[in-house]
N, CA, C and O of each residue as an XYZ file, in Angstrom:
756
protein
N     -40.321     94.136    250.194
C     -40.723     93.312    251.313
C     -42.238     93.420    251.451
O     -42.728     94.504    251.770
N     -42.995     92.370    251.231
C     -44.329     92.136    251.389
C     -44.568     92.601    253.054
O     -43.694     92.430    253.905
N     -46.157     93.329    253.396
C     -46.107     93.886    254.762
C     -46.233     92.927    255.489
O     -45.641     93.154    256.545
N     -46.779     91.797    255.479
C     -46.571     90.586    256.530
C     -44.974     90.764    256.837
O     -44.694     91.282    257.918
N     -44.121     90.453    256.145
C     -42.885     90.378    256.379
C     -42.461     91.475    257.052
O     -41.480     91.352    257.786
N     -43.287     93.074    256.895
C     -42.679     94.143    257.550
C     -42.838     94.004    258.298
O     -41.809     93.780    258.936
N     -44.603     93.928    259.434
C     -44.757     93.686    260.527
C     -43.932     92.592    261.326
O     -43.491     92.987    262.406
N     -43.653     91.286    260.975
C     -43.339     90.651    261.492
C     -41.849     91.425    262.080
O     -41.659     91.271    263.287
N     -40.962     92.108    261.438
C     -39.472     92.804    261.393
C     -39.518     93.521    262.451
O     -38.775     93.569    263.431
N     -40.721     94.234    262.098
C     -41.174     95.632    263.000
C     -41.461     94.819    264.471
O     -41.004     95.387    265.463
N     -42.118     93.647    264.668
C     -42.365     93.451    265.706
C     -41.339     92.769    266.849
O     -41.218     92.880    268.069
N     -40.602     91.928    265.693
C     -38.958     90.778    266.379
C     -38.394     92.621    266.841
O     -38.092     92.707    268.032
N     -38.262     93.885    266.078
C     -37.098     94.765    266.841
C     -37.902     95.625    267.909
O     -37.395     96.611    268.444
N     -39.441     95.098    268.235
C     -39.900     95.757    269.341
C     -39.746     94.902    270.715
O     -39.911     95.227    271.891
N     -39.251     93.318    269.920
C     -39.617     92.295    270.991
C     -37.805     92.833    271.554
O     -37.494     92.931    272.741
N     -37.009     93.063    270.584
C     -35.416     92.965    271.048
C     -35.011     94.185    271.601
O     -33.956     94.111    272.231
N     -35.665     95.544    271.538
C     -35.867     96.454    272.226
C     -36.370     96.362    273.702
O     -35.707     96.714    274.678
N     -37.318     95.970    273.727
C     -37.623     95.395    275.064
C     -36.825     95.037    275.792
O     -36.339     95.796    276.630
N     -36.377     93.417    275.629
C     -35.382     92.948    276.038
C     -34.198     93.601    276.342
O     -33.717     93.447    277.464
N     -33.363     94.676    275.091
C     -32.450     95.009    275.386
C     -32.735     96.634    276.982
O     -32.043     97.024    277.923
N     -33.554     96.869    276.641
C     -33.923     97.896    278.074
C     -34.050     96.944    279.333
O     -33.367     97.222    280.319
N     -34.818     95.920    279.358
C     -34.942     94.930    280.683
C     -33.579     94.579    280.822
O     -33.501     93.840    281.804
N     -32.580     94.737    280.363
C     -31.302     93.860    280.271
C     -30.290     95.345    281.100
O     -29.472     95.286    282.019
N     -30.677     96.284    280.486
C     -30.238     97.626    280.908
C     -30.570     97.951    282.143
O     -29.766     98.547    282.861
N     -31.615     97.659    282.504
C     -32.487     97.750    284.039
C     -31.579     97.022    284.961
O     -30.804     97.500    285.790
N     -31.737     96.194    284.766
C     -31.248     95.156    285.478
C     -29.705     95.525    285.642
O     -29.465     95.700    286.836
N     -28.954     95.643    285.105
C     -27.411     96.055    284.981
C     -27.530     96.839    286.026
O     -26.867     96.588    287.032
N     -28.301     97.814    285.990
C     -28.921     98.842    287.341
C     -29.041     98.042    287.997
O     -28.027     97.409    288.289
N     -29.919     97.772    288.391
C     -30.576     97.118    289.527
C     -29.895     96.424    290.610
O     -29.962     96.732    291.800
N     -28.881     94.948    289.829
C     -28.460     94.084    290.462
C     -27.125     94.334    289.986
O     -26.671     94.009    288.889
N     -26.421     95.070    291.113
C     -25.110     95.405    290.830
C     -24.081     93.707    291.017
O     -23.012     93.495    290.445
N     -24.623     92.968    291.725
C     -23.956     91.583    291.901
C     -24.238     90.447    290.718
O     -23.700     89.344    290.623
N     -24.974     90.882    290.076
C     -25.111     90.538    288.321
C     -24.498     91.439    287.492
O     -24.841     91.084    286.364
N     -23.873     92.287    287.406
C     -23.867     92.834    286.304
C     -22.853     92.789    285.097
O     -22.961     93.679    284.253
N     -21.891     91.842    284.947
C     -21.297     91.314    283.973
C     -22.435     90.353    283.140
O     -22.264     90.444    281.925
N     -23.607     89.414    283.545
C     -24.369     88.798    283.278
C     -24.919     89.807    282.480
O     -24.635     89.746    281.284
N     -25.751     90.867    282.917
C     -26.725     91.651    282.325
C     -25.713     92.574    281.317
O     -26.218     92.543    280.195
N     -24.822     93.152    281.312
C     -24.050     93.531    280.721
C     -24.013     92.851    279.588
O     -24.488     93.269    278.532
N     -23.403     91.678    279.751
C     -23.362     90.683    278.661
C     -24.605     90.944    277.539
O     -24.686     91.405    276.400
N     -25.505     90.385    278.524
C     -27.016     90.289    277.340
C     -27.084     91.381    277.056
O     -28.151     91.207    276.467
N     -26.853     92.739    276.889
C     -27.293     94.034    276.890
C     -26.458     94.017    275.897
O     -27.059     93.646    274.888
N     -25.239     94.263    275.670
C     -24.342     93.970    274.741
C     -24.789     93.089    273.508
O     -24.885     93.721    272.456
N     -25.127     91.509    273.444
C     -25.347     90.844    272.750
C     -27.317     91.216    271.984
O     -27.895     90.726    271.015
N     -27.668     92.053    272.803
C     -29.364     92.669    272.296
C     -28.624     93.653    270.961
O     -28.660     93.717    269.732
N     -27.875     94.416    272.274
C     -27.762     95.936    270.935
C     -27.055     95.351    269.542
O     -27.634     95.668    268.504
N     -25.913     94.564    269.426
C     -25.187     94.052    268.712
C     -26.409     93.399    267.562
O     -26.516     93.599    266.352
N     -26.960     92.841    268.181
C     -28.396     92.158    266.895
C     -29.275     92.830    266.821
O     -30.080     92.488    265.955
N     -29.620     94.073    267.608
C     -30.402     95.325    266.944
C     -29.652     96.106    266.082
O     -30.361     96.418    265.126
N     -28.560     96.551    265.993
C     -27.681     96.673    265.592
C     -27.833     95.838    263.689
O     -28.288     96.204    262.606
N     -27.270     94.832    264.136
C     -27.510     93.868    263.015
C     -28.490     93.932    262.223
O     -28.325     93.908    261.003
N     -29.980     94.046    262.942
C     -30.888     93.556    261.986
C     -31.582     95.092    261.214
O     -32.399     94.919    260.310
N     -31.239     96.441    261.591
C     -31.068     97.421    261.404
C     -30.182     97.383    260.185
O     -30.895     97.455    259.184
N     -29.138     97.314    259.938
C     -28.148     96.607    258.739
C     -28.349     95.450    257.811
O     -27.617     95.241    256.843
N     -29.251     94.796    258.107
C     -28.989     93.658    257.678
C     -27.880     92.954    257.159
O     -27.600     92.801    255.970
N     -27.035     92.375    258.536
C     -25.631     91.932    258.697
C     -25.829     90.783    260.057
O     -24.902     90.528    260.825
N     -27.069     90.234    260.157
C     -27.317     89.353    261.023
C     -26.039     88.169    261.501
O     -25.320     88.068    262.495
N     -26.217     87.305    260.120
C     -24.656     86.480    259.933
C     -23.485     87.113    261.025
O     -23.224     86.784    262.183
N     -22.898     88.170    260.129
C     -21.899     88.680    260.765
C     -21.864     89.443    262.221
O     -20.879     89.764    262.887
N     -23.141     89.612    262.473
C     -23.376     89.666    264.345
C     -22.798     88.832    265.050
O     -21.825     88.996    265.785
N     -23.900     87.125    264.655
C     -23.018     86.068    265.371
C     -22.207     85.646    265.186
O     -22.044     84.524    265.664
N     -21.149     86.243    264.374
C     -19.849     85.818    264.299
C     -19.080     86.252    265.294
O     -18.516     85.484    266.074
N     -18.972     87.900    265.360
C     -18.715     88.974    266.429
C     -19.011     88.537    267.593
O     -18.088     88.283    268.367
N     -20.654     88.304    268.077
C     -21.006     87.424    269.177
C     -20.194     86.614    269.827
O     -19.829     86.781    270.991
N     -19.823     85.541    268.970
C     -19.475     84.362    269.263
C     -18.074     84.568    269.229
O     -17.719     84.142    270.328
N     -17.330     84.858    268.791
C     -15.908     85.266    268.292
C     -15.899     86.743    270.207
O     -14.755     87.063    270.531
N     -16.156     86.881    270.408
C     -15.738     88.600    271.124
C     -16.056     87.912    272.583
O     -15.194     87.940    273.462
N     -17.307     87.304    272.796
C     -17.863     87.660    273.992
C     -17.793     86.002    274.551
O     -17.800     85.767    275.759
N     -17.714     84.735    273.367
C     -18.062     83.505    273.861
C     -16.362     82.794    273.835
O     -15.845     81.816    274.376
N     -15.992     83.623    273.121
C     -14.250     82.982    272.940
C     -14.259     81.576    271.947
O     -13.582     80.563    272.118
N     -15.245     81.851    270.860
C     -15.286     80.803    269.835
C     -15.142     81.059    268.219
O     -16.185     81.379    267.649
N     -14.261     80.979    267.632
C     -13.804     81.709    266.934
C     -14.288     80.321    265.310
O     -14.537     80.676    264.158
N     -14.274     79.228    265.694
C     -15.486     78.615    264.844
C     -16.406     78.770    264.794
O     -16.912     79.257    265.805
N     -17.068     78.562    263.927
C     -18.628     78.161    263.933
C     -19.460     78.257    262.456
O     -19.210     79.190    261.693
N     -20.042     77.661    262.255
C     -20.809     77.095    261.407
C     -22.918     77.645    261.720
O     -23.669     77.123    262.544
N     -23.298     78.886    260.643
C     -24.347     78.777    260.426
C     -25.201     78.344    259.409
O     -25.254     78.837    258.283
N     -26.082     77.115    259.960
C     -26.669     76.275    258.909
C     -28.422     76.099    258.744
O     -29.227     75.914    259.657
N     -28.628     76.193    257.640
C     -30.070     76.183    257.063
C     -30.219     74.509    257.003
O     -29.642     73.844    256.143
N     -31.058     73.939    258.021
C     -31.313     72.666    257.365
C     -32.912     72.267    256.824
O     -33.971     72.320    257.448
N     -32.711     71.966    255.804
C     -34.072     71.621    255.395
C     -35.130     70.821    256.134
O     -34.671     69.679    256.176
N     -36.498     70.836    256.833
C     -37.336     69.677    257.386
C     -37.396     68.746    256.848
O     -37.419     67.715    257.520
N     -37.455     68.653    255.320
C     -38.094     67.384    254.247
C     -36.597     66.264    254.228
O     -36.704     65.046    254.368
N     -35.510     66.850    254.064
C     -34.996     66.183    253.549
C     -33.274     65.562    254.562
O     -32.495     64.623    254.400
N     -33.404     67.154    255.938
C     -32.329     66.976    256.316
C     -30.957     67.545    255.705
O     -29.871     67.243    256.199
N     -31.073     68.289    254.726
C     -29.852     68.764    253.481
C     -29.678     70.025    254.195
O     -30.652     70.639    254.630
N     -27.913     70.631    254.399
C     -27.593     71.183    255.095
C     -27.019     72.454    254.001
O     -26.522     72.335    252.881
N     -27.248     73.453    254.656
C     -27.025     74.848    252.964
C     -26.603     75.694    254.172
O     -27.476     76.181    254.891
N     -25.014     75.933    254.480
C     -24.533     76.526    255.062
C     -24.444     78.347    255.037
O     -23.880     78.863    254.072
N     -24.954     79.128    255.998
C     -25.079     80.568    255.620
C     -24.257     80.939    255.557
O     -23.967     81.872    254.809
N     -23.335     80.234    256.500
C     -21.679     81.464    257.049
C     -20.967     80.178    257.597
O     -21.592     79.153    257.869
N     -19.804     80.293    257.716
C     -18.788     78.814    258.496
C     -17.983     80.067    258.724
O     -17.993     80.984    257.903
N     -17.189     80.110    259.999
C     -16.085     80.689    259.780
C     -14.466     80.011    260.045
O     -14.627     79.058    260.808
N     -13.770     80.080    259.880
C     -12.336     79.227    260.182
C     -12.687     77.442    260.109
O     -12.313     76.712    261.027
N     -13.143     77.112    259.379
C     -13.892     75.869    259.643
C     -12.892     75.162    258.090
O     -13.035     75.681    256.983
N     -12.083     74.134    258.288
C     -12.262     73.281    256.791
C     -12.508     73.030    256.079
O     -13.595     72.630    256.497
N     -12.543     72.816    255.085
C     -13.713     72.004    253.844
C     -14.022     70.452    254.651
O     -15.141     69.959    254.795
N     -12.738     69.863    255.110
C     -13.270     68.610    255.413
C     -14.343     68.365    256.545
O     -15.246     67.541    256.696
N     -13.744     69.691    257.453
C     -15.072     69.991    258.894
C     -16.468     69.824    258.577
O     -17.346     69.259    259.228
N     -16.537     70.578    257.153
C     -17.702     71.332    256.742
C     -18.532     69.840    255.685
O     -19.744     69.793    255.476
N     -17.888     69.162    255.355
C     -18.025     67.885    254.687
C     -18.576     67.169    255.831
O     -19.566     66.501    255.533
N     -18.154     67.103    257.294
C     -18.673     66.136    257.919
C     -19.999     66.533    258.640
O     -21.000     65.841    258.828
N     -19.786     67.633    258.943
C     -21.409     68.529    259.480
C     -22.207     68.396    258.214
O     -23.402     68.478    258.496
N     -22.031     68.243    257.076
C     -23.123     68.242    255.884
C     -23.423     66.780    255.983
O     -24.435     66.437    255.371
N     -22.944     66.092    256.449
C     -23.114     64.580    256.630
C     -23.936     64.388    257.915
O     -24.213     63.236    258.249
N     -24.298     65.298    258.568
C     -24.605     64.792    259.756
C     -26.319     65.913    259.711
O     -26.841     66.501    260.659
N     -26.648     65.866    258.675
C     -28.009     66.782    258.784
C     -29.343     66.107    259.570
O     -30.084     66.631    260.403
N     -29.368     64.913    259.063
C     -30.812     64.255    259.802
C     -30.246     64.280    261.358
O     -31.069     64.572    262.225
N     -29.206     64.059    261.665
C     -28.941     63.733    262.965
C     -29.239     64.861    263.682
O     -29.899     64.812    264.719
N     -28.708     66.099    263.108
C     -28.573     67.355    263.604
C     -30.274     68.260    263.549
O     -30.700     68.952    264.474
N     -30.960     68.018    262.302
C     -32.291     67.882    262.086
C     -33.075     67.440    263.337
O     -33.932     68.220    263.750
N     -32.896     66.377    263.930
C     -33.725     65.475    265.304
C     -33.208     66.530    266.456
O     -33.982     67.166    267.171
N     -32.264     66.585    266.498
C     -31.669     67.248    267.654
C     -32.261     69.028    267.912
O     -32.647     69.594    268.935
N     -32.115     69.498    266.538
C     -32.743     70.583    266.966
C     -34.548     70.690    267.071
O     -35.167     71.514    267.744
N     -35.044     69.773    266.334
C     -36.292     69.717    267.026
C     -36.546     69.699    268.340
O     -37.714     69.891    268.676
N     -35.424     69.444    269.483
C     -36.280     69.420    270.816
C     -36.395     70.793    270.651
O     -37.253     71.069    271.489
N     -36.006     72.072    269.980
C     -35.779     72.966    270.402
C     -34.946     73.750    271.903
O     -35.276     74.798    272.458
N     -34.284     73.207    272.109
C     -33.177     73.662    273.089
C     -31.649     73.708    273.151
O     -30.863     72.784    272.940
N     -31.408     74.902    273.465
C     -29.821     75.009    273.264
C     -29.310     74.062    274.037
O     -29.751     73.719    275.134
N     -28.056     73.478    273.287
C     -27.151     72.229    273.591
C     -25.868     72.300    273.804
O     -25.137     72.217    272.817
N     -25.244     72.476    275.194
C     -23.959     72.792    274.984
C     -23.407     70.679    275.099
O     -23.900     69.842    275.855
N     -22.450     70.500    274.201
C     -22.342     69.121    274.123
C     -21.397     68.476    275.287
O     -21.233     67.273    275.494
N     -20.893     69.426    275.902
C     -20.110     68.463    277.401
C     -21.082     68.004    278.062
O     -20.948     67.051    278.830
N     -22.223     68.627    277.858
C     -23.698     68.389    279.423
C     -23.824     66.808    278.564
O     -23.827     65.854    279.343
N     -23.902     66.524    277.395
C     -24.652     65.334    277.417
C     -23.962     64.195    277.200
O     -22.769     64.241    276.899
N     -24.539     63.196    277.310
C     -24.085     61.921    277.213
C     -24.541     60.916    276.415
O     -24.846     59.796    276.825
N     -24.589     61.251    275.398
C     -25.866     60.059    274.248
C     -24.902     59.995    273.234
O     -23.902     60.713    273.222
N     -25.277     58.824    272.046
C     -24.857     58.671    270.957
C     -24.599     60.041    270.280
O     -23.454     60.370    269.970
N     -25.600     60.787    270.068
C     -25.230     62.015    269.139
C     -24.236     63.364    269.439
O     -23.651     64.186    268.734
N     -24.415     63.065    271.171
C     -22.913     63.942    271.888
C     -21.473     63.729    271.591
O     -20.432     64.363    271.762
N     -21.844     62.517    271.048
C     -20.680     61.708    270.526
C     -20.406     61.963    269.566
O     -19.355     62.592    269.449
N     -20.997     61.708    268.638
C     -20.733     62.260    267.357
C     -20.046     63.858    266.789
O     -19.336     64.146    265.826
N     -20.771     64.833    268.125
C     -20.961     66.063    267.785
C     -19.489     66.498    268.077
O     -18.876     67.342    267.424
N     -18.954     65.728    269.267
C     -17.249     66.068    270.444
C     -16.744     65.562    268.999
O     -16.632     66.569    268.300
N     -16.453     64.604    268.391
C     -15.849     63.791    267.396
C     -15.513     65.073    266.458
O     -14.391     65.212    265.973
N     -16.522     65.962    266.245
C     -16.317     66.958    264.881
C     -15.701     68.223    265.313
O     -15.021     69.019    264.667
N     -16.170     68.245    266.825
C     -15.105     69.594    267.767
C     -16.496     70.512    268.057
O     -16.257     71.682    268.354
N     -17.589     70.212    268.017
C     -18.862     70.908    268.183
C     -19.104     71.001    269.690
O     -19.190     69.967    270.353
N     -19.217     72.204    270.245
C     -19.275     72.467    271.796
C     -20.693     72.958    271.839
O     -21.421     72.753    272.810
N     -20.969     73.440    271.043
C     -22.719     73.591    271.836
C     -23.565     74.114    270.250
O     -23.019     74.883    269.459
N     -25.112     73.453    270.000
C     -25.844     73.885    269.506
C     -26.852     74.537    269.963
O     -27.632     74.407    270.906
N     -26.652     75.437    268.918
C     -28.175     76.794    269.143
C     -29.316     76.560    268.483
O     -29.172     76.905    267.311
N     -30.379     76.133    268.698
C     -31.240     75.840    267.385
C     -32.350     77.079    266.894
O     -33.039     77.682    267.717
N     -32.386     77.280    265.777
C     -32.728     78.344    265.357
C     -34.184     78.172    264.698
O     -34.350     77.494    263.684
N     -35.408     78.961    265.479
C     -36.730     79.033    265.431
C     -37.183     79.955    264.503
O     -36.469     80.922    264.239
N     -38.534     79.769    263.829
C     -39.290     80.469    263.612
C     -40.653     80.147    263.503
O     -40.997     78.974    263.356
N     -41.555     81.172    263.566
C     -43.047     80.526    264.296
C     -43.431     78.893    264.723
O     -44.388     78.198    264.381
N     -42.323     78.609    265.570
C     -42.354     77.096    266.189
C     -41.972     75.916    264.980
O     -42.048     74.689    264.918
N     -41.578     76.871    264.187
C     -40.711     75.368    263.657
C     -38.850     75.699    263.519
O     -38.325     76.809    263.599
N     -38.318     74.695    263.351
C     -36.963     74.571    262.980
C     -36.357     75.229    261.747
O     -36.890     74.998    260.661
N     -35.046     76.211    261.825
C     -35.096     76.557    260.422
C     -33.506     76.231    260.059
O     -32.922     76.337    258.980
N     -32.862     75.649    261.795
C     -31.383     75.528    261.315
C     -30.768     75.798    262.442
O     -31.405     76.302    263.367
N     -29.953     75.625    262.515
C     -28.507     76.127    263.802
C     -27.587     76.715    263.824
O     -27.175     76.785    262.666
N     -26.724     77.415    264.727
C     -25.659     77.826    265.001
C     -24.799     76.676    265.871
O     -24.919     76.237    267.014
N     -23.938     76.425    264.846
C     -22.486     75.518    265.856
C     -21.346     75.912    266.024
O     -20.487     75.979    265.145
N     -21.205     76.257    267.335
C     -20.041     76.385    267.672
C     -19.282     75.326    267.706
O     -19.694     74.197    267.973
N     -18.025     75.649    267.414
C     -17.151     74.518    267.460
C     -16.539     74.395    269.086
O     -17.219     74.379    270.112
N     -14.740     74.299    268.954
C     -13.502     74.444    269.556
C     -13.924     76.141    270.394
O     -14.338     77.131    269.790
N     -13.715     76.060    271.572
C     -13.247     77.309    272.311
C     -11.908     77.686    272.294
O     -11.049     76.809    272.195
N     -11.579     78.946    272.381
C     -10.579     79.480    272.658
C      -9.653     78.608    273.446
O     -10.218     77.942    274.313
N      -8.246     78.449    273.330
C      -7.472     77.565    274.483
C      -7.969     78.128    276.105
O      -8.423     77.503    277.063
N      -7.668     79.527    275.918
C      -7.544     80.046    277.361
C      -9.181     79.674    278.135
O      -9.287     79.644    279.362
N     -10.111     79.469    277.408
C     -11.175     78.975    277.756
C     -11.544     77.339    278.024
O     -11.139     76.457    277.266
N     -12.517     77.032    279.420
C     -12.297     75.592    279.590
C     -13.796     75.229    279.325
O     -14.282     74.227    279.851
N     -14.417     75.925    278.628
C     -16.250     75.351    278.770
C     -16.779     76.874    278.927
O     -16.148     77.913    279.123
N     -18.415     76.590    278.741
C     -19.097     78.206    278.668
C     -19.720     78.120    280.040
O     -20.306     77.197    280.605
N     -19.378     79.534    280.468
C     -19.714     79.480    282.006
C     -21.608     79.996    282.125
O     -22.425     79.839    281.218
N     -21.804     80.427    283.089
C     -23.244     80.851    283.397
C     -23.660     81.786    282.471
O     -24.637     81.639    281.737
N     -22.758     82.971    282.505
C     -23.005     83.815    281.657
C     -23.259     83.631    280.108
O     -24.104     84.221    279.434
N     -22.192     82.526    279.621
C     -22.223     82.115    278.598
C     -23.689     81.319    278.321
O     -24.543     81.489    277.452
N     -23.640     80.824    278.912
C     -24.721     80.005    278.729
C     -26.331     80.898    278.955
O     -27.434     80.416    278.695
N     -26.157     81.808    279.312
C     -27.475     83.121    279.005
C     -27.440     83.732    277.621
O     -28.449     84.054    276.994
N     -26.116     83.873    277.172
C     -25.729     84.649    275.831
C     -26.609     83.689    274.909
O     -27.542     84.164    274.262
N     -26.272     82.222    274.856
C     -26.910     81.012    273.915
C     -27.973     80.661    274.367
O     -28.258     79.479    274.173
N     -28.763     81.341    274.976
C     -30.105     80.977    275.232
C     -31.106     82.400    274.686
O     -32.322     82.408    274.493
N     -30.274     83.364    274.554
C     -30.998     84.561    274.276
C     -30.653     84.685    272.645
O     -31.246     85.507    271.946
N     -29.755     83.893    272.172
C     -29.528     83.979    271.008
C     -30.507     82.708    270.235
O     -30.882     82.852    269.072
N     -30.855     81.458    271.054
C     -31.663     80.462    270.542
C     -33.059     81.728    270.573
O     -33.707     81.657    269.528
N     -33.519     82.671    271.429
C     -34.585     83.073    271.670
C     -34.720     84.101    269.796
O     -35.721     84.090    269.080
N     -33.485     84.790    269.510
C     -33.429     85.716    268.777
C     -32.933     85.433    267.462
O     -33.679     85.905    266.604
N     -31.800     84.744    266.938
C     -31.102     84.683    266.009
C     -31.918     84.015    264.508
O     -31.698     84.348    263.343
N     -32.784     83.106    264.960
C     -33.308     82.389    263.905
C     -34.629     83.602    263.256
O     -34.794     83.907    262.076
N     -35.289     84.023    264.264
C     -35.963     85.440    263.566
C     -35.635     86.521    262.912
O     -36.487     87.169    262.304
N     -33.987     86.965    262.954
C     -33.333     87.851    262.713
C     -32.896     87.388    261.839
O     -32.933     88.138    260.863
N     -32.350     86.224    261.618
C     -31.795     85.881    260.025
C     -32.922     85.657    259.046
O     -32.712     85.962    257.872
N     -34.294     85.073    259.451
C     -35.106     85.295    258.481
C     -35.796     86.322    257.821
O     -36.207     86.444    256.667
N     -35.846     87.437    259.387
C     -36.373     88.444    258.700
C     -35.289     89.319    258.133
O     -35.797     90.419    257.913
N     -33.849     89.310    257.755
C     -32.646     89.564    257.127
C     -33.210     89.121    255.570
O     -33.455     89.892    254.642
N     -33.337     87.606    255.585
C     -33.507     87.152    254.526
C     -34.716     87.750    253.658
O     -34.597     88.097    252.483
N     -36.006     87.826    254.479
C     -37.245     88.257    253.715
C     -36.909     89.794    253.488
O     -37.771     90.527    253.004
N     -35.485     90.349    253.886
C     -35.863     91.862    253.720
C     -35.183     92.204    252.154
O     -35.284     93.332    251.669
């Protein structure tokens, strides 16, 4: 591993250290939060954890599978130039599922450029459409030094589950904050 690449490693597990102690604090603190903070505290150590191993992938599987009640999902590398979709991990997913998300890269490409996590009941546009059509409940879009490098899609929730609640929806915002740095610096290691 070239030392640019170390520092950068060294610095994403000082930034997730952090976080995971502010997350710990807080569990303290605000006893009327603390399934919330719990949560994130849980989902920090789990990808410190991870990137310590380099087993990033299989974090958000665990993640997503344990704590979000989504037992699909699809992690994907999409290219800027071209839109071409090079899947890291799918889990329980089809070939034909996985055929139609590879079909849908430029679309999915635009979308994660706003950079913001997308759970797909909130919206209402052509491409929400598209996304309910394939069983896709929320995208994560996955950063690195401000550009796009790919997403996490969840599919189908659990039956016993009806949508991602508040909490949930902190888990996929701290994971848009973390996951795309952690799989790259996985990759550069």
């Amino acid at each position: 591993m070239n030392k640019a690449a170390q520092a950068t490693g060294h610095s994403l597990l000082a930034l997730m250290e952090a976080d995971s102690a502010r997350f710990r604090q807080q569990a303290a603190e605000c006893p009327a939060d603390l399934g919330l903070w719990t949560k994130l505290y849980t989902v920090s150590q789990i990808m410190l954890s991870a990137m310590q191993q380099s087993r990033v992938s299989s974090a958000l599987e665990e993640i997503c599978s344990n704590l979000l009640g989504c037992e699909q999902l699809a992690i994907i590398d999409i290219s800027r130039r071209t839109g071409r979709i090079q899947f890291l991990k799918s889990q329980q997913l089809s070939s034909e599922k996985l055929m139609a998300v590879a079909e849908q890269g430029p679309v999915l490409e635009s979308q994660i450029q706003r950079g913001t996590l997308q759970v797909i009941s909130d919206k209402r546009d052509e491409e929400s459409g598209k996304f309910s059509q394939l069983g896709i409940t929320a995208l994560v879009p996955l950063w690195l030094d401000d550009e796009s490098s790919g997403c996490l899609l969840l599919f189908s929730l659990l039956p016993q589950r009806s949508g991602y609640d508040i909490e949930d929806r902190e888990v996929l915002r701290l994971l848009a904050t973390h996951a795309g740095p952690c799989l790259r610096s996985e990759k550069r290691g």
